[in-house]
C-alpha positions in Angstrom: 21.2 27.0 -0.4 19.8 25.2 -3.5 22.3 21.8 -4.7 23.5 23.0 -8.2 26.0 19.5 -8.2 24.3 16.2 -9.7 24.8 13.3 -6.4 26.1 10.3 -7.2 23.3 7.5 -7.8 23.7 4.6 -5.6 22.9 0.7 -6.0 19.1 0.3 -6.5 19.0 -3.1 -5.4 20.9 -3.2 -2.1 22.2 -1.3 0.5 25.0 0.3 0.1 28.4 -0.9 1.4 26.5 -3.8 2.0 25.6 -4.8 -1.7 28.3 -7.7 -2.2 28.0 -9.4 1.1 24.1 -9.7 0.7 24.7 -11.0 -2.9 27.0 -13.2 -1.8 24.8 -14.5 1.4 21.8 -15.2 -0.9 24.0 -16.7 -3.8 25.4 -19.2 -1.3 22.1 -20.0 0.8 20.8 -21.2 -3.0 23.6 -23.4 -4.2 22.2 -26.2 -2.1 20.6 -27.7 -4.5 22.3 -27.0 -7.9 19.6 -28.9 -10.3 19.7 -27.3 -13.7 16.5 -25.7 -14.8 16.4 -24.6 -18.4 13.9 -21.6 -17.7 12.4 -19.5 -20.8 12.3 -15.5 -19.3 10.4 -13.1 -21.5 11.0 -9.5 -21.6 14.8 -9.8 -19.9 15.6 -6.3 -20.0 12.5 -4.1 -19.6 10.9 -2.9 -17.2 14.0 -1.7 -15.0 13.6 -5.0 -12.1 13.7 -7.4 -15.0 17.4 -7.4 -15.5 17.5 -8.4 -11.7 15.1 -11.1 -11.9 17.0 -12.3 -14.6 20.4 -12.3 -12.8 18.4 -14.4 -10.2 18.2 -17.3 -12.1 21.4 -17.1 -13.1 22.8 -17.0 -9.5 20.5 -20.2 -8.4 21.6 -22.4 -11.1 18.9 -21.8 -13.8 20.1 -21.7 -17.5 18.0 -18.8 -18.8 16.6 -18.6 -22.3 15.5 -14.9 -22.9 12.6 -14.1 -25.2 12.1 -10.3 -26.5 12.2 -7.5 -29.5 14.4 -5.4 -28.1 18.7 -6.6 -30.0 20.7 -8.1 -28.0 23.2 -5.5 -27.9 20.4 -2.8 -26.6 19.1 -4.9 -23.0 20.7 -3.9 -20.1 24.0 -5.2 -19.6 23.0 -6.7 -16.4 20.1 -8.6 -18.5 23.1 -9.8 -21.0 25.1 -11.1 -18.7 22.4 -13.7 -17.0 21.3 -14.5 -20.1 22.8 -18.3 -21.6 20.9 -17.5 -24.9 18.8 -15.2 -26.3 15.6 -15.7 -29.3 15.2 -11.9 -30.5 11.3 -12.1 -32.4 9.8 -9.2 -34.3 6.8 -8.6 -32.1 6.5 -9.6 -28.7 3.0 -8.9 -28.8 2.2 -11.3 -31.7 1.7 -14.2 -30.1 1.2 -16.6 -32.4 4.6 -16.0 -34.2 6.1 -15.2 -30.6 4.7 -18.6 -29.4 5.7 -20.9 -32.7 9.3 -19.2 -32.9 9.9 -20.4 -29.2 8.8 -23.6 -30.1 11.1 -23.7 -32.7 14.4 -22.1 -30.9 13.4 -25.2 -27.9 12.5 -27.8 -29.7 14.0 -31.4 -28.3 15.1 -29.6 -25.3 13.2 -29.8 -21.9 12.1 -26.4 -20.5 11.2 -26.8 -16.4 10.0 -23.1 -16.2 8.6 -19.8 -18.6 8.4 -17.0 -16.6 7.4 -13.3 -16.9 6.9 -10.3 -14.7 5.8 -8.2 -16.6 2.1 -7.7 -16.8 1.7 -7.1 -20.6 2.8 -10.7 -21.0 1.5 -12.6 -18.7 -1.0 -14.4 -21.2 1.9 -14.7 -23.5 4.1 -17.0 -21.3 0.5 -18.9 -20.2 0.1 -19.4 -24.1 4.5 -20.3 -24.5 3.7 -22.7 -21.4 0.9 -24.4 -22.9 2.4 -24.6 -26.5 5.7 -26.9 -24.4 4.1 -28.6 -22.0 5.0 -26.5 -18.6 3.6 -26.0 -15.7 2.4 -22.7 -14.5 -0.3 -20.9 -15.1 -2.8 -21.1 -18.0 -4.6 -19.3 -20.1 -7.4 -20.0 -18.5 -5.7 -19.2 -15.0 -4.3 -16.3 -15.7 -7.3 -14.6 -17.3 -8.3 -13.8 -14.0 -5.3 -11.8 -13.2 -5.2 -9.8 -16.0 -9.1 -9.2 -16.7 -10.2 -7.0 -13.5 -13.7 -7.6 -14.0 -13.2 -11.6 -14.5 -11.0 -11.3 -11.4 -13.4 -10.1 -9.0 -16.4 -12.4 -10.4 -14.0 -15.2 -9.5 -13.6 -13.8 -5.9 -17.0 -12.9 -5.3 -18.0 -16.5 -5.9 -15.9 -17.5 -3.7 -17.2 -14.9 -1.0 -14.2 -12.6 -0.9 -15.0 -9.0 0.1 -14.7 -6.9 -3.0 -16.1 -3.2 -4.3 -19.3 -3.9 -6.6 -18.5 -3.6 -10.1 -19.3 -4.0 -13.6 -18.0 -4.3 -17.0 -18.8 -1.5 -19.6 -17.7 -1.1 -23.2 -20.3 1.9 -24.1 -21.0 4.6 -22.1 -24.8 3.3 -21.6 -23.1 0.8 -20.2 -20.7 2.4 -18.3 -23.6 4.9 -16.8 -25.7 1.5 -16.1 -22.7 -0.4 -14.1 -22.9 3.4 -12.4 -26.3 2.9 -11.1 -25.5 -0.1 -9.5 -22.6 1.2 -7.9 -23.3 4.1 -6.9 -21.6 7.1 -6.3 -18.3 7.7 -5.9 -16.5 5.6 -8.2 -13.4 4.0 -9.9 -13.5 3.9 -14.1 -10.2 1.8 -14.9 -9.1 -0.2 -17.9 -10.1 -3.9 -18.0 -6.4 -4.7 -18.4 -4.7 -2.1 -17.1 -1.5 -1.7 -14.9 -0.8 0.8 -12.0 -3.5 4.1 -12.0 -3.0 4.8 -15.8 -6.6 5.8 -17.1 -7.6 5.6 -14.5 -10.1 8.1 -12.6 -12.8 8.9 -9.4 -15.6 10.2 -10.3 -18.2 11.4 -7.5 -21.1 12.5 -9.9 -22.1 12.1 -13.3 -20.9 14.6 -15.0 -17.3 13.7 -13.9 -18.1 9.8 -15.2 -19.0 11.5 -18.5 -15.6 14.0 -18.4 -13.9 10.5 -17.4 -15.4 8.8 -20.5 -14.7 11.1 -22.6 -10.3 11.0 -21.3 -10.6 7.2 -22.2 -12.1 6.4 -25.4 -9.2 5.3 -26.5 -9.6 2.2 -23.6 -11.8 -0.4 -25.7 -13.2 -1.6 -22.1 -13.2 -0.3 -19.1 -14.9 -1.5 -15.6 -16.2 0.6 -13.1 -16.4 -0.2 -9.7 -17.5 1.3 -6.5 -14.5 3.4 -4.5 -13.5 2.5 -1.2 -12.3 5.2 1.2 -9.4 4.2 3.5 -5.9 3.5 3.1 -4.4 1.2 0.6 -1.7 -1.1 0.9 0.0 -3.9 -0.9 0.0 -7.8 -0.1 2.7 -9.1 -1.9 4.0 -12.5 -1.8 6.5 -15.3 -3.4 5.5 -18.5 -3.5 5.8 -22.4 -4.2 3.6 -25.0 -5.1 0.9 -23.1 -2.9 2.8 -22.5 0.3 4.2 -18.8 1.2 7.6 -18.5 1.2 8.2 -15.1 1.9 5.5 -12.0 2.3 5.4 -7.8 2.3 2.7 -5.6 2.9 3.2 -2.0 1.4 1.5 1.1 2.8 1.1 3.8 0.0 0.9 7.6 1.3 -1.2 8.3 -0.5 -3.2 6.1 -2.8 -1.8 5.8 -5.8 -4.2 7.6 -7.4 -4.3 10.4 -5.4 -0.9 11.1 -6.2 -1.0 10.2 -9.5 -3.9 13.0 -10.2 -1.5 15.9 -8.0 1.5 16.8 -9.4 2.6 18.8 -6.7 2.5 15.3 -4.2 6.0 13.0 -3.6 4.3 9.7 -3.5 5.6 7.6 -1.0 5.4 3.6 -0.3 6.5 2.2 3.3 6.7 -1.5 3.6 6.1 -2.1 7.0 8.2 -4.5 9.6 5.4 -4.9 12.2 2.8 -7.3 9.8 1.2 -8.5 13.3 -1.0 -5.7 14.1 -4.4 -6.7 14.0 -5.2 -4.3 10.8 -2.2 -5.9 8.9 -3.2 -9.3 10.1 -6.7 -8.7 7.8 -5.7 -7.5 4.8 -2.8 -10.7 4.9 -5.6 -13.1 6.1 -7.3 -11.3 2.7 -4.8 -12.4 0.6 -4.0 -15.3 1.2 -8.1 -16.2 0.5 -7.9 -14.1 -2.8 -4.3 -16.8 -3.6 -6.8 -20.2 -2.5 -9.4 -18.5 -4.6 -7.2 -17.7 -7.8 -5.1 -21.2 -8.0 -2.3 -19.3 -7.7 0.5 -21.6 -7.0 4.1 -20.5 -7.8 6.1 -17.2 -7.8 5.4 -13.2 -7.2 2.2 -11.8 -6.4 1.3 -8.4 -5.8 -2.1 -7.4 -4.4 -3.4 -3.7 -3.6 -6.2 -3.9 -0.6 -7.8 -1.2 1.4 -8.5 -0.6 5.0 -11.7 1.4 5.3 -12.6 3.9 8.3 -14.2 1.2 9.9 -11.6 -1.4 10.1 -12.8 -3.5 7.3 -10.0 -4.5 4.8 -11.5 -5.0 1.1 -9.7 -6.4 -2.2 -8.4 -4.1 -4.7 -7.0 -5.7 -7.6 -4.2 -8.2 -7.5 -1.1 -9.7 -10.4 0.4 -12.6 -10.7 3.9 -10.9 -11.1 6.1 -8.8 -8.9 5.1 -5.3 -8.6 7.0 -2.3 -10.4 8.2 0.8 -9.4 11.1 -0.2 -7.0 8.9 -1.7 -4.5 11.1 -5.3 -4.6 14.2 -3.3 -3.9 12.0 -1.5 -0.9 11.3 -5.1 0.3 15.1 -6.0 -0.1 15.8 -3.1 2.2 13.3 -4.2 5.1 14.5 -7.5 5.0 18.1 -7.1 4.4 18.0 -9.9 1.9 17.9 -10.1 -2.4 14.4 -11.4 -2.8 15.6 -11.5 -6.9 17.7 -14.4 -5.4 14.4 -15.6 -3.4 12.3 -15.2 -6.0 14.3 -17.5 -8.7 15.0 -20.1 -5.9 11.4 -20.2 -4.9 10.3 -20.7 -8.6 13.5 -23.0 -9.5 14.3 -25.1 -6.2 10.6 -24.8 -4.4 12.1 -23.1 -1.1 14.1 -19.6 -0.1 17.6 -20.6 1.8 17.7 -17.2 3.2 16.9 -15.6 6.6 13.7 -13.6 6.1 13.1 -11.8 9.3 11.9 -8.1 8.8 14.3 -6.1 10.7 13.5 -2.6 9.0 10.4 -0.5 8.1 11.6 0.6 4.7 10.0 4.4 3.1 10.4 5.4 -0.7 9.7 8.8 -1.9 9.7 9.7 -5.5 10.5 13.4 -6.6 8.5 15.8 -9.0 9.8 18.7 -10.7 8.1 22.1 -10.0 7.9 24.7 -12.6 7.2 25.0 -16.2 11.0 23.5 -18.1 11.5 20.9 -19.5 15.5 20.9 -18.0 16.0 20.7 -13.8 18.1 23.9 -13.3 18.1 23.3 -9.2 17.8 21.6 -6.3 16.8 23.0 -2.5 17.3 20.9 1.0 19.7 17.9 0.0 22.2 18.9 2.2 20.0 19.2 5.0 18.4 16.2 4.5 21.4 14.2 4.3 22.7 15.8 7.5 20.2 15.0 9.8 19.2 11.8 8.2 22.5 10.0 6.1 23.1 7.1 8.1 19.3 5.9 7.0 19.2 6.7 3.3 20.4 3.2 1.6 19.4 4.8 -1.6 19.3 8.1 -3.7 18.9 8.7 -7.1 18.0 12.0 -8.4 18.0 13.6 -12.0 21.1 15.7 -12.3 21.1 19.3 -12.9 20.8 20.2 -16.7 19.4 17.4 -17.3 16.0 16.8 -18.6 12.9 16.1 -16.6 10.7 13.4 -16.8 6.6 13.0 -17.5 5.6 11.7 -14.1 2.5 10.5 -15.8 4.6 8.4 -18.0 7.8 7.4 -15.6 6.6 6.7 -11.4 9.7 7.4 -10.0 9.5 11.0 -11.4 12.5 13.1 -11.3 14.3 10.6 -8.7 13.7 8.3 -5.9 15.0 8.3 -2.3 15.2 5.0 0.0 15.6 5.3 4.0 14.8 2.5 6.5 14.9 2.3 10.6 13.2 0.0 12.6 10.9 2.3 13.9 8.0 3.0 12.2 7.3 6.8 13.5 10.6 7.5 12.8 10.7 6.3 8.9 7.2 8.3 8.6 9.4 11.2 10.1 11.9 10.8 7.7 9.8 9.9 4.6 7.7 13.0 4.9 11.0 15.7 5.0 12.1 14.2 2.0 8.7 14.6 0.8 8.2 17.8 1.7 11.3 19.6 2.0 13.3 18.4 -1.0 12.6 20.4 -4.0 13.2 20.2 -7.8 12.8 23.1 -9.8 12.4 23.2 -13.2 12.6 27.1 -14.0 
């Protein structure tokens, strides 16, 4: 019988029933050291983790100073609520104006910490840091993060096993780079975040078709494509040292889904990180950390395992990654790794219990059909009958309402959470709401 009744969301950012107690247990393992850190946050309220992040500091002690062009009145009431003060500027993105106004709004107060997880302004906090006096990354440091093609000429000097690659601006560049590469491919913005613009290409007329999609990219680099699986390394840290780790398995590759509407992408961070496969691509990360200077907070780095057991570097930020993934990480740990995070950055340590006790599965949901409103839903019930007591998280567009541009918005027309501490069994679970939920958009 197809669901024709909207279900309740649920909280996105812990289990639920179990939200207050796991607030509370990472609140108090962090008030042992209450040391006030005045701590500049840019973009408070956008993307959707940020508001999280920002309640973070707030719970560890931090006095937060929140730097953005969206009003005050529009961020997320969550984002308002941590925040001790707020400098509204016309342009994020100008930073020059950005930088001096924060100058101004601080000056004669000492700022310990100016953080941003958001990969858009990355260089701007390196550029607000430099401007005060703060230590973090750099300019110059974090270059490497946000430049792909800088990135990986920084690891292949230091011997780390990437794809070959090359910058192109032209497309006599871009079919040069090709011929060093070889076929198949990756064309990808310079800068970019997640798969958009991004593209394979296995001969050259589809590098020519690809081309011709992103003219609007001023520079893209091409690099050869590595067949495998892909997973994420993603870590916070302090002063060098590891405090807490994940490793994400996408189902499929991002792009791959990304390019096939008719896929619910999944991403399953994994309890087991011991197996000798795991144990590569985390022995891979840390040498891509040594290799970058990274030193203190979230990093999230996308690797590959190929056929032949080999793991290889993808692409890596110096930020948390998007798309729900923290909360996944929350739910295989049972902890609030916002909390972590902000102690990490603020105190230099994580007070809480980090032991993985579940593997954790997200799927996101697409919309079949050509509407632009979801008129049903088929296999909730089902779902939730066989499988309830694992879900920790559902949110689904309601019926009637409007359907979103999965090219534009990752978690599509919903997202679904389930954990157990058996991996076959989350794989089980992941792939019937994969498969057996259905949107319609008639």
């Amino acid at each position: 019988m197809p669901d024709t009744a909207p279900q309740p969301a649920r909280a996105a950012c812990r289990p639920p029933g179990r939200a207050s107690t796991v607030l509370e247990r990472a609140e108090d393992a962090a008030r042992g050291d209450r040391t006030m850190h005045n701590v500049i946050m840019i973009s408070p309220g956008f993307p959707a983790e940020m508001p999280h992040f920002a309640r973070g500091l707030k719970s560890v002690g931090a006095s937060v100073l929140g730097v953005g062009d969206t009003p005050l009145a529009a961020l997320d009431p969550l984002a308002r609520a941590s925040l001790d003060a707020y400098l509204q500027v016309q342009n994020l993105w100008d930073e020059v104006a950005t930088v001096n106004a924060v100058r101004e709004r601080v000056r004669g107060q000492q700022i310990d910490r100016v953080e941003c997880l958001w990969e858009p302004g990355m260089v701007l906090a390196a550029r607000i840091r430099e401007a005060l006096g703060v230590k973090g990354l750099n300019v110059e440091q974090t270059i490497p993060f946000r430049d792909k093609v800088r990135m990986k000429e920084v690891l292949e000097q230091a011997g780390v096993r990437i794809p070959r690659f090359g910058r192109a601006r032209t497309v006599a560049e871009a079919r040069s780079v090709a011929a060093h590469t070889g076929f198949p491919l990756i064309v990808k913005p310079v800068d970019g975040a997640g798969s958009a613009d991004t593209y394979t290409c296995r001969t050259a007329l589809e590098l020519d078709e690809a081309l011709a999609r992103t003219k609007h990219v001023p520079e893209m680099t091409i690099e050869e494509f590595i067949e495998g699986e892909e997973f994420t390394f993603d870590t916070v840290c302090s002063e060098g040292e590891i405090l807490f780790e994940n490793v994400g398995w996408y189902r499929p590759k991002p792009l791959v889904a990304r390019l096939n509407d008719w896929i619910s992408p999944q991403c399953i961070c994994l309890r087991d990180l011991d197996t000798p496969d795991i144990q590569k691509g985390r022995a891979l990360g840390r040498e891509v950390l040594r290799a970058l200077g990274f030193q203190s907070g979230f990093s999230h780095m996308e690797w590959f395992l190929t056929p032949k057991g080999e793991a290889v570097f993808g692409e890596i930020g110096a930020r948390a990654p998007g798309a729900r993934l923290v909360h996944m990480m929350n739910y295989a740990y049972d902890i609030d790794i916002f909390v972590g995070w902000a102690e990490a950055v603020c105190h230099g340590r994580i007070s809480q219990e980090r032991s993985r006790k579940y593997n954790s599965a997200m799927i996101f949901k697409r919309a079949s059909g050509p509407g632009k409103i979801i008129t049903r839903r088929e296999g909730l019930e089902s779902l939730l009958g066989r499988y309830g007591e694992f879900v920790c998280n559902l949110e689904l567009v309601g019926i009637g309402e409007p359907r979103r541009d999965s090219k534009q918005v990752l978690v599509g027309d919903g997202w679904i959470a389930c954990r157990h501490p058996d991996l076959a069994t989350t794989v089980e679970m992941a792939d019937a709401f994969g498969s057996e939920l259905r949107f319609y958009a008639d």
